[in-house]
SELOVEX-16062 format. One record per residue (C-alpha): x, y, z; residue in three letters. Coordinates in steps of 0.1 Angstrom, whole numbers, padded with zeros to 4 digits, always signed. Example, Ala and Ser with C-alpha at 12.3 -4.5 7.8 and 13.67 -1.06 7.14 Angstrom:
% SELOVEX-16062
+0123-0045+0078ALA +0137-0011+0071SER 
This chain:
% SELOVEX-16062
+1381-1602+1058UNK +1371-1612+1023UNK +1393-1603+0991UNK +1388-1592+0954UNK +1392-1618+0932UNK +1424-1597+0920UNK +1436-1597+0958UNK +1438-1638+0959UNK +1453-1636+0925UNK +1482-1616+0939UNK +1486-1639+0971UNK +1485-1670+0942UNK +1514-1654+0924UNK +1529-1643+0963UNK +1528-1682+0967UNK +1550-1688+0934UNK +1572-1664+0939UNK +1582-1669+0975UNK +1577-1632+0985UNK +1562-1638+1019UNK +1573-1642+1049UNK +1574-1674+1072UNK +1569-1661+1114UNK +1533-1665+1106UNK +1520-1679+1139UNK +1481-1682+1148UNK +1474-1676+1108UNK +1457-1699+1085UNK +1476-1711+1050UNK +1468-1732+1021UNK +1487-1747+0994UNK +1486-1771+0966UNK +1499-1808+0979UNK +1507-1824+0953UNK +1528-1819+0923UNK +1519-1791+0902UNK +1505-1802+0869UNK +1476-1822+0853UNK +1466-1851+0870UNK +1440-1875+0881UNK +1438-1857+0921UNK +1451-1827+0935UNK +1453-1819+0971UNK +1447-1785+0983UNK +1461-1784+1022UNK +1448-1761+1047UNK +1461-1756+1081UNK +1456-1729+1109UNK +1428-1718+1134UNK +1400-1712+1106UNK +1411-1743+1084UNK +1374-1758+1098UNK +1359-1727+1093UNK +1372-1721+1056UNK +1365-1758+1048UNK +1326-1755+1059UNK +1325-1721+1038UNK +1342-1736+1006UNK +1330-1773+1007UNK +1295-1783+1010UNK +1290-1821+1016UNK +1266-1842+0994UNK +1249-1859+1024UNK +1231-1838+1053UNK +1242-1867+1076UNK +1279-1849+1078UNK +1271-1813+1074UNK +1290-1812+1107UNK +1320-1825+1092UNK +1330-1857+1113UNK +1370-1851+1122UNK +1392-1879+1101UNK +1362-1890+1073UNK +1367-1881+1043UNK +1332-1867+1029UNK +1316-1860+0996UNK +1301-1827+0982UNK +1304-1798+0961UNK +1337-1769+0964UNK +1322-1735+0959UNK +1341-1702+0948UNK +1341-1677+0970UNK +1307-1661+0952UNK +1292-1697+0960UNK +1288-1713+0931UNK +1297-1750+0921UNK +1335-1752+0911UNK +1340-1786+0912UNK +1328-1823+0926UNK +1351-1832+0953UNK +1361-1849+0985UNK +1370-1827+1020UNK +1382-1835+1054UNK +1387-1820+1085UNK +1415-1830+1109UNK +1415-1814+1143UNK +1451-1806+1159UNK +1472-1812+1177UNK +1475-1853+1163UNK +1480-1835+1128UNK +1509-1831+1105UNK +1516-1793+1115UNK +1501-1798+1150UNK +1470-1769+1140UNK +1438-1775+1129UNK +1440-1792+1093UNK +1419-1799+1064UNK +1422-1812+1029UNK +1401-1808+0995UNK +1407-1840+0973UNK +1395-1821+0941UNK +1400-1830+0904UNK +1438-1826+0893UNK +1435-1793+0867UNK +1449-1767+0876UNK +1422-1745+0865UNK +1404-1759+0890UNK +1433-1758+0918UNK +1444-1722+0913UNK +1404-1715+0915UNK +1403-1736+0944UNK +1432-1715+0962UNK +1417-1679+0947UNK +1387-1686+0971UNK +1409-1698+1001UNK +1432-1667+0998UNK +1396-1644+0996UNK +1387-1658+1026UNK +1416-1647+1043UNK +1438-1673+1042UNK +1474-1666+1035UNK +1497-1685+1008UNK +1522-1708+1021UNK +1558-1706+1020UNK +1580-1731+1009UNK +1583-1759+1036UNK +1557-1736+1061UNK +1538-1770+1067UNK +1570-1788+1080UNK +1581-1760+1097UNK +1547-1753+1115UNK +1553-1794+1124UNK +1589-1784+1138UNK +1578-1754+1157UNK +1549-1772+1168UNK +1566-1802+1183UNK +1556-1827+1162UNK +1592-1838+1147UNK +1625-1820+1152UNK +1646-1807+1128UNK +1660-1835+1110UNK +1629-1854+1109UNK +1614-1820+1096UNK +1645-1825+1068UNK +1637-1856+1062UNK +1602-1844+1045UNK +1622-1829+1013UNK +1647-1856+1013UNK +1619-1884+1010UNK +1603-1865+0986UNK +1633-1862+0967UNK +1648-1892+0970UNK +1660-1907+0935UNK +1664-1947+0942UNK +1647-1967+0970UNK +1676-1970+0988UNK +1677-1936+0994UNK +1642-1932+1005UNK +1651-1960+1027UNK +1680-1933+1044UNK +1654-1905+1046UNK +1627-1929+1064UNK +1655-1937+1094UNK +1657-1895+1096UNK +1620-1895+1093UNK +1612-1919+1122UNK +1639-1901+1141UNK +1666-1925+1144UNK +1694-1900+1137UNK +1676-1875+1157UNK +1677-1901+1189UNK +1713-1906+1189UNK +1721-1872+1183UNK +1697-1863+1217UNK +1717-1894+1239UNK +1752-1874+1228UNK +1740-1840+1235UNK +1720-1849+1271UNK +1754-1871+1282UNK +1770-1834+1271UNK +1743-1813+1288UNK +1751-1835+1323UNK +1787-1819+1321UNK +1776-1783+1314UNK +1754-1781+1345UNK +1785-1795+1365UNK +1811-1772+1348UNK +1786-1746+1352UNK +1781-1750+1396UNK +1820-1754+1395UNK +1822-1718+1377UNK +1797-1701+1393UNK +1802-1714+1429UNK +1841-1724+1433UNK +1840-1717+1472UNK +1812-1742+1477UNK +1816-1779+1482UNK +1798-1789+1448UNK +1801-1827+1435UNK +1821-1824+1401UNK +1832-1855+1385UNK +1869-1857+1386UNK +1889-1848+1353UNK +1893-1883+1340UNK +1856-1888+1345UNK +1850-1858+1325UNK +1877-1866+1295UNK +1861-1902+1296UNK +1823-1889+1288UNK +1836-1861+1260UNK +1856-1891+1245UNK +1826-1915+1242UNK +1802-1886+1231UNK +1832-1879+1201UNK +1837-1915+1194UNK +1799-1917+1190UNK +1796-1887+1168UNK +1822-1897+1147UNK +1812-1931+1141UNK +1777-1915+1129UNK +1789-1889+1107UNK +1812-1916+1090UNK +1785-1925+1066UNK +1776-1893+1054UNK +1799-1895+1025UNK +1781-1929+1014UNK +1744-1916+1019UNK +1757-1882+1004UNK +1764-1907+0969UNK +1732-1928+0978UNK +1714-1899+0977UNK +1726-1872+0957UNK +1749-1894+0930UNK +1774-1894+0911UNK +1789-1882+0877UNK +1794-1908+0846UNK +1815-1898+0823UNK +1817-1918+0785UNK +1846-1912+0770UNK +1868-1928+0734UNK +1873-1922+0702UNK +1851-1914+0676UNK +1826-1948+0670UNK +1840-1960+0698UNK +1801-1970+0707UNK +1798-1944+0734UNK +1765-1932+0724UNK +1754-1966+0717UNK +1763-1978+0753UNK +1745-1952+0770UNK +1713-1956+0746UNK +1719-1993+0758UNK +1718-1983+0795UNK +1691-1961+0789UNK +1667-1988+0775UNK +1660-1959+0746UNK +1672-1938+0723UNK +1681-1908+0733UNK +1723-1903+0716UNK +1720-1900+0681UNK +1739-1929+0663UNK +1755-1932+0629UNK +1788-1946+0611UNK +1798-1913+0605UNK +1827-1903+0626UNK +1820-1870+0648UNK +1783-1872+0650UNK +1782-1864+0685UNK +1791-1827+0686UNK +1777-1817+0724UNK +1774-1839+0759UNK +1744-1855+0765UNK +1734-1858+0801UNK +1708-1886+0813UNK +1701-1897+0849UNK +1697-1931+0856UNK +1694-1961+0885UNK +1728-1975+0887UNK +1727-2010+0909UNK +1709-1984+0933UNK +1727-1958+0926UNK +1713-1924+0910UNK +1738-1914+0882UNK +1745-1883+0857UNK +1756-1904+0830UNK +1773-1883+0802UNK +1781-1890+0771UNK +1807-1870+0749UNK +1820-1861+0719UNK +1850-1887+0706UNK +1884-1873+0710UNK +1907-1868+0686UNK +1924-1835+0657UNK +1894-1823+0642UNK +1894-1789+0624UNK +1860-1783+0622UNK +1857-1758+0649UNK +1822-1767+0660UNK +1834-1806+0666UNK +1865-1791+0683UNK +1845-1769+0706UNK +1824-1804+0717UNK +1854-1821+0721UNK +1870-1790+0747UNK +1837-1799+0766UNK +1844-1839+0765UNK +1874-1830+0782UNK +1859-1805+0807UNK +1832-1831+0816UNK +1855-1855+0820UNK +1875-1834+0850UNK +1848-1829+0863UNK +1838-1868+0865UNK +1833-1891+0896UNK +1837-1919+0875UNK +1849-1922+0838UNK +1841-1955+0811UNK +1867-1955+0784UNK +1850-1970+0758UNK +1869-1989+0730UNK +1859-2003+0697UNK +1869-2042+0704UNK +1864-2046+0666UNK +1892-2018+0657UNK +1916-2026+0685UNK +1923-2061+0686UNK +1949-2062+0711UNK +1940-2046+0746UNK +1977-2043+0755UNK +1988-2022+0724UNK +1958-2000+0728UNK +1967-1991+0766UNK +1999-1984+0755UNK +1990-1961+0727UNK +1992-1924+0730UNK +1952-1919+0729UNK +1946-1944+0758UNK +1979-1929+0779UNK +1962-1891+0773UNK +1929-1906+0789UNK +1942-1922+0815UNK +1968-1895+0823UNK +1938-1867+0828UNK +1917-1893+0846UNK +1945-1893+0873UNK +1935-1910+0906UNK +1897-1910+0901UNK +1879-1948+0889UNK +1884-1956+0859UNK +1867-1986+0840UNK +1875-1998+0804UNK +1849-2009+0786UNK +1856-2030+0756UNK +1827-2028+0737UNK +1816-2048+0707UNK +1823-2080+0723UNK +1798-2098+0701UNK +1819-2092+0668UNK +1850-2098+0684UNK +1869-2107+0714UNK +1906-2103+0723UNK +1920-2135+0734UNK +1934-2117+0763UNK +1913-2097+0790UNK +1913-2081+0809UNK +1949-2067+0798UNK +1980-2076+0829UNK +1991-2039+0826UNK +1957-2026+0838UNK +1963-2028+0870UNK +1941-2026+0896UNK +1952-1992+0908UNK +1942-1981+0943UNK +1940-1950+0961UNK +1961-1938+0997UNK +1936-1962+1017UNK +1937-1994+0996UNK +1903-1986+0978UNK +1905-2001+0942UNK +1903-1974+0913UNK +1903-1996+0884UNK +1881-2025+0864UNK +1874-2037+0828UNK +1845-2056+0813UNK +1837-2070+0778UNK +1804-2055+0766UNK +1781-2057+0740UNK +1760-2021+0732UNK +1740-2033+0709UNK +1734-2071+0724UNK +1731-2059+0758UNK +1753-2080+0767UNK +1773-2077+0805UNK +1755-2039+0810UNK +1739-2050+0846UNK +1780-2060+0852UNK +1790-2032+0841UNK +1769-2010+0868UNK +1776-2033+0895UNK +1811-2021+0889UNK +1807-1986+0887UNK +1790-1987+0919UNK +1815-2010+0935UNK +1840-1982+0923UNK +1823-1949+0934UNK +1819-1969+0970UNK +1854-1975+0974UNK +1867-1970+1005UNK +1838-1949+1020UNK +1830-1961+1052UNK +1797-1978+1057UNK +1763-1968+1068UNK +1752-1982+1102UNK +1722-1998+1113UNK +1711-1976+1077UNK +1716-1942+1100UNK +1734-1917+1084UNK +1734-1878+1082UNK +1732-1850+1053UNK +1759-1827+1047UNK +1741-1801+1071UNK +1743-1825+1104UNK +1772-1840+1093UNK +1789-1808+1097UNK +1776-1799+1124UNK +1785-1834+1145UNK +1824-1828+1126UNK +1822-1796+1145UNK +1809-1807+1176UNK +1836-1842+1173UNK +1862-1813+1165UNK +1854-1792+1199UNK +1857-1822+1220UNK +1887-1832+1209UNK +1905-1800+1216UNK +1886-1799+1251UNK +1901-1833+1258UNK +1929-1817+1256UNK +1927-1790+1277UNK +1914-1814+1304UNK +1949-1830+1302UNK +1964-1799+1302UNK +1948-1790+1336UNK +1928-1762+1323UNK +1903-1746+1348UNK +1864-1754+1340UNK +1857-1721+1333UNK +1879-1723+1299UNK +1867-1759+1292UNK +1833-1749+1292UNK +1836-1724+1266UNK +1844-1757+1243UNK +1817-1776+1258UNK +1789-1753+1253UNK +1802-1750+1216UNK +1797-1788+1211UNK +1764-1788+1224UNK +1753-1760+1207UNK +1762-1779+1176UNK +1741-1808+1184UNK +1712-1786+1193UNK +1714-1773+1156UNK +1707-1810+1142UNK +1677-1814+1160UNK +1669-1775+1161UNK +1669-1768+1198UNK +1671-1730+1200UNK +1682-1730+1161UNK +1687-1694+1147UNK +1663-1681+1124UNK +1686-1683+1099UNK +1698-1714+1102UNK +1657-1724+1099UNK +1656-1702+1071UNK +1680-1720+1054UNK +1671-1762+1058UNK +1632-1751+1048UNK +1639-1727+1019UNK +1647-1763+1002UNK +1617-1774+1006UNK +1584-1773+0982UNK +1554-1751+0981UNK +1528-1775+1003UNK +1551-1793+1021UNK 
């Protein structure tokens, strides 16, 4: 059934707005691939039962020799609009399922990167009745399909959105399916247990072989061990991959805005001798030795009464609560004597609302002058409950350049502190991570009810909880919602 050209502009602004639904099985959808925007390519994705049917109607190769469109060659013609005339020169290809990304039929148009040309492009899909996808509806048709399981399908958005290397690197293990692999071996040494708790429940006057209770308490202890030793890295690859909050914070020309200009390789924080000049937080992200960081810089503290400087100084102190890591930066050519300064009542205010979090002093302007002592003997290197250090200082130079790689190395080495490592470069989001401290939390109360002598009826209650949990990660017999949820995260055409 064809459409108006005002019907496909309504499924178009469907598409932006999210207002369709996604249990759209046997139905064809398009989207834009790649990023919205000018550009040199766009990628218009099409993927259902008609996507070879649409793609012979909309794209009209430039050689006779592949009018039949040979599956997996890209070819060269002409896209048409839906009244058939030229709309751009392009390239089209048609995949054949179920060795596609979604598992369906596929087929891409490699067209010029306007988006004049893409929303005219999609206008002419949606006439021929192809339907707008939702956000993440390709991954999800991938899930449902069988071609990854959940966390693989996660692991789509997270590459996508990964800020440093190192965290692509984390989303590629999810990708291939590492995580989803030792998830499975858990849950099927699980599974084993439910089918015997399950004979012993349902046929306790037969002579069914049960493993005895030490056998059982032995397999749920392995299966929590294992889960917990995966779900230890999550709070590392949750910093790796999501960051952490910089806070600068001094006195007025301390250098603060010069430091993170410095950091930044450009000017973005005004900079002058007067005192005060920055009146608001500036907040920049930027690759910290690896890391991705919100690096903020603030208004100097100090008694100001003009009341706009007073309101940016209320918000240096409310960024700097909210901080995962604070630089107090000090002006090595005003303070000459690193001791006197910690002991004065500006440094004991700073350090007194940073509280347990890391903490580094900077003393900048290294290059004009250096104190003869550094760092200071009463900075010590405080450390948390589990022996993690919370403290460091470094001579810098804002305007030289001068020890800033250092001075990131350190900030990482802080925010790391005492967070367990990430094996074999595994490690789960917040969502499975959750889910496996559930499932970890479940089997340790079932172990023990096994020593309490509970009847298997009672333990399997526990049991089925825990695997139910695993099943989540990997989206065996996941709720809708739950669905709902991990792909409503995700982009238009992915």
């Amino acid at each position: 059934m064809k459409r108006t050209e005002a019907e496909g502009r309504a499924f178009l602004q469907a598409v932006e707005d999210g207002l369709h639904g996604t249990d759209r099985a046997g139905t064809t959808i398009a989207a834009q691939a790649t990023p919205a925007g000018a550009g040199g390519i766009a990628v218009v994705r099409i993927s259902g039962p008609d996507a070879r049917t649409v793609l012979e109607a909309l794209f009209k190769p430039s050689s006779a020799a592949f009018a039949g469109f040979v599956p997996w060659k890209l070819h060269h013609g002409t896209v048409l609009d839906r009244e058939g005339a030229p709309l751009d020169d392009a390239l089209g290809v048609f995949m054949p399922g179920p060795k596609t990304f979604t598992g369906e039929d596929c087929a891409e148009i490699h067209c010029h990167g306007g988006q004049a040309i893409v929303r005219a492009l999609l206008a002419s899909c949606f006439a021929r009745g192809v339907q707008p996808a939702a956000r993440g509806e390709f991954s999800r048709r991938a899930y449902l399909n069988g071609r990854m399981d959940l966390s693989q399908a996660e692991a789509v958005a997270e590459m996508i959105a990964a800020p440093t290397r190192e965290a692509a690197a984390l989303s590629l293990k999810r990708l291939e399916g590492a995580l989803g692999r030792r998830v499975e071996a858990v849950r099927e040494s699980l599974e084993g247990l439910r089918v015997q708790m399950s004979l012993a429940v349902d046929f306790p006057d037969d002579e069914v072989e049960c493993l005895p209770p030490d056998q059982f308490k032995q397999v749920c202890q392995e299966a929590c061990q294992a889960l917990s030793k995966l779900a230890q890295g999550a709070s590392r690859a949750r910093l790796v991959e999501q960051g952490a909050k910089v806070v600068l914070v001094g006195e007025v020309n301390a250098g603060k805005s010069s430091l993170m200009n410095a950091l930044l390789g450009r000017s973005r924080a005004l900079v002058t001798d007067v005192p005060g000049t920055t009146r608001d937080f500036l907040e920049e992200t930027l690759d910290f030795a690896g890391l991705p960081v919100r690096l903020v810089d603030t208004a100097g503290l100090r008694d100001s009464s003009d009341p706009v400087e007073r309101l940016g100084i209320q918000r240096s102190r409310e960024q700097l609560e909210d901080a995962d890591l604070a630089l107090l930066v000090v002006d090595g050519a005003v303070h000459a004597d690193p001791e006197a300064y910690l002991q004065g009542e500006f440094a004991c205010g700073v350090l007194q609302a940073v509280g347990e979090k890391p903490l580094i002093l900077v003393w900048n302007k290294a290059d004009v002058a250096r104190p003869e002592a550094f760092p200071p003997a009463s900075f010590a290197q405080g450390t948390d409950s589990a022996g993690a250090s919370k403290r460091a200082a470094l001579l810098v130079s804002a305007t030289q350049g001068e020890h800033l790689d250092d001075l990131a190395t350190e900030a990482r080495r802080l925010l790391e502190a005492g967070l367990p490592a990430i094996e074999d470069g595994v490690a789960p989001n917040v969502r499975q991570a959750e889910a496996m401290a559930q499932a970890a939390s479940e089997l340790s109360s079932l172990i023990e009810d096994i020593d309490d002598g509970l009847p298997y009826d009672v333990l399997s209650v526990r049991l089925d909880f825990a695997c139910a949990c695993l099943r989540d990660i990997v989206g065996l017999g996941t709720s809708q919602d739950v669905l709902n949820r991990v792909f409503a995260s995700f982009c238009i055409g992915k």
